[in-house]
DSSP file (Angstrom, degrees, kcal/mol; ACC not computed):
  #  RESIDUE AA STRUCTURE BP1 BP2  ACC     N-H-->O    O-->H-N    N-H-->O    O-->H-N    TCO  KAPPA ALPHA  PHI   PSI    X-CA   Y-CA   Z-CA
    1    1 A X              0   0    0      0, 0.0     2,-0.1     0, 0.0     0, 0.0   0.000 360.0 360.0 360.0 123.9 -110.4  151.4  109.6
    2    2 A X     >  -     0   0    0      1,-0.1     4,-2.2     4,-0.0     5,-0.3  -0.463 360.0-119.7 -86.1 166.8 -109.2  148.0  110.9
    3    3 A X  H  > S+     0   0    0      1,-0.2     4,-2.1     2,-0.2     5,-0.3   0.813 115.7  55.2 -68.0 -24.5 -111.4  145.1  111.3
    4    4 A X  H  > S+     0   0    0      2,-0.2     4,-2.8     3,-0.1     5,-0.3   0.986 115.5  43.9 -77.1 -53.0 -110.8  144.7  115.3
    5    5 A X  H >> S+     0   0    0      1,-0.2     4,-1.1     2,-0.2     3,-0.7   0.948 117.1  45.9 -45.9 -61.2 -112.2  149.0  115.5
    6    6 A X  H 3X S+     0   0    0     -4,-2.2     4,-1.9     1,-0.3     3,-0.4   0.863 118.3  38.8 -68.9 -29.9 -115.1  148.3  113.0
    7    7 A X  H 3X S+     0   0    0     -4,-2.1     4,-2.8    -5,-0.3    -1,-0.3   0.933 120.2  47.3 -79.1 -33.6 -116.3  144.7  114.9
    8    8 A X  H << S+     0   0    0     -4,-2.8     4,-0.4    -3,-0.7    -2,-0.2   0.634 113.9  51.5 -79.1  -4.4 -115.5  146.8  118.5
    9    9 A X  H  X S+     0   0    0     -4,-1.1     4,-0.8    -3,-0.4    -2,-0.2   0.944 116.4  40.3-109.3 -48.9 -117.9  150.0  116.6
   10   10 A X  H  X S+     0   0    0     -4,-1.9     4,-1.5     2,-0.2    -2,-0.2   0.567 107.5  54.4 -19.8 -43.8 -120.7  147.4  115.9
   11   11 A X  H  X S+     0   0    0     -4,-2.8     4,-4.1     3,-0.1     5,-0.4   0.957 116.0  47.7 -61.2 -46.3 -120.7  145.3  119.3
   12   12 A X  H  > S+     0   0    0     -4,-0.4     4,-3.0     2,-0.2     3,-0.4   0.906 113.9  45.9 -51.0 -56.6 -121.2  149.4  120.9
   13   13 A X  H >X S+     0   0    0     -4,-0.8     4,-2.1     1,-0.3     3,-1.7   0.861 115.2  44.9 -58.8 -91.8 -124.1  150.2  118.3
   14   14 A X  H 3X S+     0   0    0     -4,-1.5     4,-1.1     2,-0.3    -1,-0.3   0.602 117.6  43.4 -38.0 -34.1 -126.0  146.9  119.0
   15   15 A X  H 3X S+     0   0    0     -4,-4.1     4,-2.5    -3,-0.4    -1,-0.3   0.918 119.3  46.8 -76.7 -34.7 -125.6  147.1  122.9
   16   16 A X  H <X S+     0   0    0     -4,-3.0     4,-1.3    -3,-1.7    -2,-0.3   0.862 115.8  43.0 -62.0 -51.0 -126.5  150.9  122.6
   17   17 A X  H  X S+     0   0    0     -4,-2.1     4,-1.0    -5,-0.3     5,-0.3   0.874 118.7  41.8 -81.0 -25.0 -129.2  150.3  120.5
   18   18 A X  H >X S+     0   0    0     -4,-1.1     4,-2.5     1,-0.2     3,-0.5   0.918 113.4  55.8 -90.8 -32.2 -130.7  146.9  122.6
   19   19 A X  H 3< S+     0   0    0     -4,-2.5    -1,-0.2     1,-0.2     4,-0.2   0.812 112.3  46.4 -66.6 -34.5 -129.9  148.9  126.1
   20   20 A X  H 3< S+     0   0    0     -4,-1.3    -1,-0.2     2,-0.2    -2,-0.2   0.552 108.3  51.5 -78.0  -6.5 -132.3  151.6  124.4
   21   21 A X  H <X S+     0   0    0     -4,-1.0     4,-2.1    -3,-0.5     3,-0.3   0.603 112.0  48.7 -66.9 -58.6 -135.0  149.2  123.2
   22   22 A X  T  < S+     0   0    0     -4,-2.5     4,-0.2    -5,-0.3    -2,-0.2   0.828 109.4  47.1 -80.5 -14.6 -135.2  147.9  126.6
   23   23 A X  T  4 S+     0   0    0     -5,-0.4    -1,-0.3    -4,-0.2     3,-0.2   0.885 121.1  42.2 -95.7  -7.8 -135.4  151.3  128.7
   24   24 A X  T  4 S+     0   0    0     -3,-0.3    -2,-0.2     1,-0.1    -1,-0.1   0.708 132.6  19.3-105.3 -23.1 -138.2  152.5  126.0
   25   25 A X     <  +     0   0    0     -4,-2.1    -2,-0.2     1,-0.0    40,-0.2  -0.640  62.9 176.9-163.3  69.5 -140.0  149.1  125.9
   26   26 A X        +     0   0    0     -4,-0.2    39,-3.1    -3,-0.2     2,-0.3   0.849  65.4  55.2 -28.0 -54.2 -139.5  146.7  128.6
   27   27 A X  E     +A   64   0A   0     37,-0.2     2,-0.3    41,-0.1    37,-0.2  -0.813  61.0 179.6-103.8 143.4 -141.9  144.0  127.6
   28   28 A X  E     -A   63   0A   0     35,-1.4    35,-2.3     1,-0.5     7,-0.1  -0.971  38.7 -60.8-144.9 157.6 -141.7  142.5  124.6
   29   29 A X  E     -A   62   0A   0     -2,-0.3    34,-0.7    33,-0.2     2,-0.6   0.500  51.6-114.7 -15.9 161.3 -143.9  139.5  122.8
   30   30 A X     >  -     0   0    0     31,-0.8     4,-2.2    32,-0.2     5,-0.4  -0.957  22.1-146.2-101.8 123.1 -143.9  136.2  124.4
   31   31 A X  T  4 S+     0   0    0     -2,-0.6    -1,-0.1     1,-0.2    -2,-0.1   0.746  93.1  54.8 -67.5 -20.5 -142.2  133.6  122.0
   32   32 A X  T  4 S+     0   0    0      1,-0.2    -1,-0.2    -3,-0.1    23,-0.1   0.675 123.5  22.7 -97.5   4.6 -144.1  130.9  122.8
   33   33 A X  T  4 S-     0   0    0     -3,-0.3     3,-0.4    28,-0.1     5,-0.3   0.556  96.3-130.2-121.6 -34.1 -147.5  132.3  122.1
   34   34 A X  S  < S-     0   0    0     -4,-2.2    -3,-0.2     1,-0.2    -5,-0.1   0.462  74.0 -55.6  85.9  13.4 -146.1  135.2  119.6
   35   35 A X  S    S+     0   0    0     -5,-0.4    -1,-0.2    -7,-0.1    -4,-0.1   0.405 114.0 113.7 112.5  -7.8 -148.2  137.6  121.7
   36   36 A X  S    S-     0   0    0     -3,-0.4    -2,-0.1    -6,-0.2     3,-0.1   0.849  74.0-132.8 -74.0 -48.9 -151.2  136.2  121.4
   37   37 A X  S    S+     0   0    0     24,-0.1     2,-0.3    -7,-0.1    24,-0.1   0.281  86.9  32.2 100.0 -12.9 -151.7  135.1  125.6
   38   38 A X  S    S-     0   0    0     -5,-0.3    15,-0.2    15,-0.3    -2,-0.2  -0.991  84.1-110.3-166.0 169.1 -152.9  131.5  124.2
   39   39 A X        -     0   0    0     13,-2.5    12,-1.7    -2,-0.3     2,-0.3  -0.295  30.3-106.0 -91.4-151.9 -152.4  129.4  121.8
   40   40 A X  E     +B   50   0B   0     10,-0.2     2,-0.3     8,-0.0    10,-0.2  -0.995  26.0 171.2-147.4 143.4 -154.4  128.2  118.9
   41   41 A X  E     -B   49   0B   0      8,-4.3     8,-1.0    -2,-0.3     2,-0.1  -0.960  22.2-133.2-135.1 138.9 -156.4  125.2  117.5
   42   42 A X  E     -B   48   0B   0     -2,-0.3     2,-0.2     6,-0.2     6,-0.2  -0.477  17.9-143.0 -97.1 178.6 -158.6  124.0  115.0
   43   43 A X    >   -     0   0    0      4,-1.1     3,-0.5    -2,-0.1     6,-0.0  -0.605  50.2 -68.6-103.9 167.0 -161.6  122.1  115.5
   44   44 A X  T 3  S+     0   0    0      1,-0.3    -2,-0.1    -2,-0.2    -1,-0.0   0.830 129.7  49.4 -33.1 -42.0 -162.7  119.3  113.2
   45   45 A X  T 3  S-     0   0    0      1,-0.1    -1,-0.3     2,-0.1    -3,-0.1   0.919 117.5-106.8 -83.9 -30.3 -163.5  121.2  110.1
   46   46 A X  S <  S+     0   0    0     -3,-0.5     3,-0.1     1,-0.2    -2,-0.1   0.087  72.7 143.4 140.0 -28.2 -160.3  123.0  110.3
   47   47 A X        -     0   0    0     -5,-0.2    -4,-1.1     1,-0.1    -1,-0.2  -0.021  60.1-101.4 -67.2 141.7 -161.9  126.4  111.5
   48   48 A X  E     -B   42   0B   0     -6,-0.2     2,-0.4    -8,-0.1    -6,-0.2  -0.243  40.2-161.6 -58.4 142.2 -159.2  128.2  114.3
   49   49 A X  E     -B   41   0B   0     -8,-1.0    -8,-4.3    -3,-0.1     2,-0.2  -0.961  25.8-109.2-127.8 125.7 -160.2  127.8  117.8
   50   50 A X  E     -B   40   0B   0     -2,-0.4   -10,-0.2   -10,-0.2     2,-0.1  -0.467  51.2-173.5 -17.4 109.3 -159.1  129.8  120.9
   51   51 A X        -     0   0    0    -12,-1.7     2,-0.1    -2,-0.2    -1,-0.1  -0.120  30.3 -24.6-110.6-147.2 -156.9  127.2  122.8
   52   52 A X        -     0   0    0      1,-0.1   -13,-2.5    -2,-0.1     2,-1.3  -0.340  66.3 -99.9 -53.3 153.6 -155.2  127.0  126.0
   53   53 A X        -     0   0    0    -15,-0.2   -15,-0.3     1,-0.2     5,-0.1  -0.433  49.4 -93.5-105.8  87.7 -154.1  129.8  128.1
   54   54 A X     >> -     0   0    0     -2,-1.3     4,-1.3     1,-0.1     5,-1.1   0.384  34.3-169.4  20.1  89.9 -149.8  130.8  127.8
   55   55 A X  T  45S+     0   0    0      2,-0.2    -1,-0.1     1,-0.2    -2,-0.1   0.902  87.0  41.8 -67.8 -37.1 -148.2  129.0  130.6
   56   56 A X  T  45S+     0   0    0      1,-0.2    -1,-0.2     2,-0.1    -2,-0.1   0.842 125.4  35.2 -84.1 -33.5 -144.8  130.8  130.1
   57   57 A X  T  45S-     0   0    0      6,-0.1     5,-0.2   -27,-0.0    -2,-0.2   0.721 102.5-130.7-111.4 -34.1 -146.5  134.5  129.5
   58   58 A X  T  <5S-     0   0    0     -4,-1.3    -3,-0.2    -5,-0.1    -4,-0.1   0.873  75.3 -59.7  82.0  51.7 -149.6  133.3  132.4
   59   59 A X  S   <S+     0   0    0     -5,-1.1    -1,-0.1     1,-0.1   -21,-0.1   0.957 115.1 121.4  48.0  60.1 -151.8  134.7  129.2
   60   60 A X        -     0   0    0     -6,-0.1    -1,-0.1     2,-0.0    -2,-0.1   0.737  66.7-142.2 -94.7 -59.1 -150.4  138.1  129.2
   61   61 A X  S    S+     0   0    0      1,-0.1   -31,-0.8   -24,-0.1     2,-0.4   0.110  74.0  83.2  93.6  -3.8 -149.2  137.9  125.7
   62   62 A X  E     -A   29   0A   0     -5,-0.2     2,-0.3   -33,-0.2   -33,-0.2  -0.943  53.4-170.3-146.0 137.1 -145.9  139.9  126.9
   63   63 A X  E     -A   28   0A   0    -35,-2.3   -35,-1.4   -34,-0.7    -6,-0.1  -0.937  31.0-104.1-125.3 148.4 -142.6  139.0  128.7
   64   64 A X  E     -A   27   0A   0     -2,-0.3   -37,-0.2   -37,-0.2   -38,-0.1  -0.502  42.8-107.6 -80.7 144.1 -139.9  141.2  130.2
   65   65 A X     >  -     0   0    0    -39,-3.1     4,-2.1   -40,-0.2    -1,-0.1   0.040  16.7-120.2 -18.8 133.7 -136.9  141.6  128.3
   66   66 A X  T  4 S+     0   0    0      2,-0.2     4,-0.2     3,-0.1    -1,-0.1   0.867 114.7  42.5 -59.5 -47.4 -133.6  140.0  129.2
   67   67 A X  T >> S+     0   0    0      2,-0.2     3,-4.7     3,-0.1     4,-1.1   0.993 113.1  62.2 -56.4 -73.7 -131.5  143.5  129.5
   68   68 A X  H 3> S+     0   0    0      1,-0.4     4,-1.4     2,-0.3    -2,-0.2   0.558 107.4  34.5 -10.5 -67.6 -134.6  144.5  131.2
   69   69 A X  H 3< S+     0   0    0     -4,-2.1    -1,-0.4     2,-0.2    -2,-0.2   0.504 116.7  55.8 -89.5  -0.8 -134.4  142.0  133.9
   70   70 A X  H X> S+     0   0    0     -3,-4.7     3,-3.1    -4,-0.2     4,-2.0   0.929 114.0  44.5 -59.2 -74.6 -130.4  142.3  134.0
   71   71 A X  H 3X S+     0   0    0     -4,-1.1     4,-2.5     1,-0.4    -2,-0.2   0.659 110.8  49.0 -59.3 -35.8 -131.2  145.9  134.5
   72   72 A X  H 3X S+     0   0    0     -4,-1.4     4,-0.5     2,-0.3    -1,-0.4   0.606 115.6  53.0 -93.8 -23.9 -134.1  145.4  137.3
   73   73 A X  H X> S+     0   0    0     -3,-3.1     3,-2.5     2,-0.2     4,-0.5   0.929 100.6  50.7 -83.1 -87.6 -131.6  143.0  139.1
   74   74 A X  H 3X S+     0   0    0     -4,-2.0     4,-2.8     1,-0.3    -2,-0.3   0.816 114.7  45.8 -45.9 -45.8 -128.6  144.9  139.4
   75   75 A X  H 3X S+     0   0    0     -4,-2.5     4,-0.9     2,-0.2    -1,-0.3   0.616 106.5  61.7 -97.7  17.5 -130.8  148.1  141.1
   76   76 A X  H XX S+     0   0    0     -3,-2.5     3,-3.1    -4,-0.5     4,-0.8   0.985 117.3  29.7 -27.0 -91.8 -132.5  145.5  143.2
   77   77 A X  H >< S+     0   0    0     -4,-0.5     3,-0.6     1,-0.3    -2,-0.2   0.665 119.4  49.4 -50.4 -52.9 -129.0  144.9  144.6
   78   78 A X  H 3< S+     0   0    0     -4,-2.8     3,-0.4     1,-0.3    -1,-0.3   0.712 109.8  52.7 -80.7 -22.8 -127.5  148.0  144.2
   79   79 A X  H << S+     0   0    0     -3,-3.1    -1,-0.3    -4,-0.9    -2,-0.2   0.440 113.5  46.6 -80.7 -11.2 -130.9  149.7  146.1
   80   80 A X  S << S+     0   0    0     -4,-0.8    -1,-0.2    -3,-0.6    -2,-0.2   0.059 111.2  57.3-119.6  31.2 -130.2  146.8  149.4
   81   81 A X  S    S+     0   0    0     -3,-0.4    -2,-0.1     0, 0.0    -3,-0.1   0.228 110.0  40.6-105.3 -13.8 -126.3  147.8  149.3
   82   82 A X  S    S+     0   0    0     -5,-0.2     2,-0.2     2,-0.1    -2,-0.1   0.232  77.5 139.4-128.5   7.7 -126.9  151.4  149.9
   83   83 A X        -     0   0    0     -4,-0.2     2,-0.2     2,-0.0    -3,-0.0  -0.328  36.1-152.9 -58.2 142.9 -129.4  151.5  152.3
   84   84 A X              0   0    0     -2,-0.2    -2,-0.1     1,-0.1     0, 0.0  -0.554 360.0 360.0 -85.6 149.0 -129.1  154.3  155.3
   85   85 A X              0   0    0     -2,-0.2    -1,-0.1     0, 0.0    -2,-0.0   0.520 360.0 360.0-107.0 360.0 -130.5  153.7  158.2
């Protein structure tokens, strides 16, 4: 097998597999929170404290996917290109 098939047999796999990831599970963690929906803080003695509320996730804990919202874009488009009247 040459190296240009096996790297062109790996991109397929990984796109296949991320394009199936996203159609089974849209949303996935918020990075900046890790899922949580806020962050976290301690108080003086150290113990963790509830802290402000996810700006980026708007305390969800969960953000769509990037294929996701590729995917949710393109049949936006593709559903206001084909309309009938």
């Amino acid at each position: 097998m040459t190296p240009i098939l096996a790297a062109i047999t790996r991109l397929l796999i990984v796109t296949l597999g991320y394009g199936g990831l996203c159609a089974a599970s849209p949303f996935g963690d918020c990075r900046k929170c890790r899922g949580m929906g806020h962050a976290m803080k301690t108080d003086r003695k150290g113990r963790l404290k509830r802290g402000k509320d996810c700006r980026r996730c708007h305390a969800t804990g969960k953000r769509i996917r990037a294929g996701r919202w590729l995917y949710n874009r393109w049949a936006r488009i593709y559903r206001a290109g084909t309309d009938t009247p």
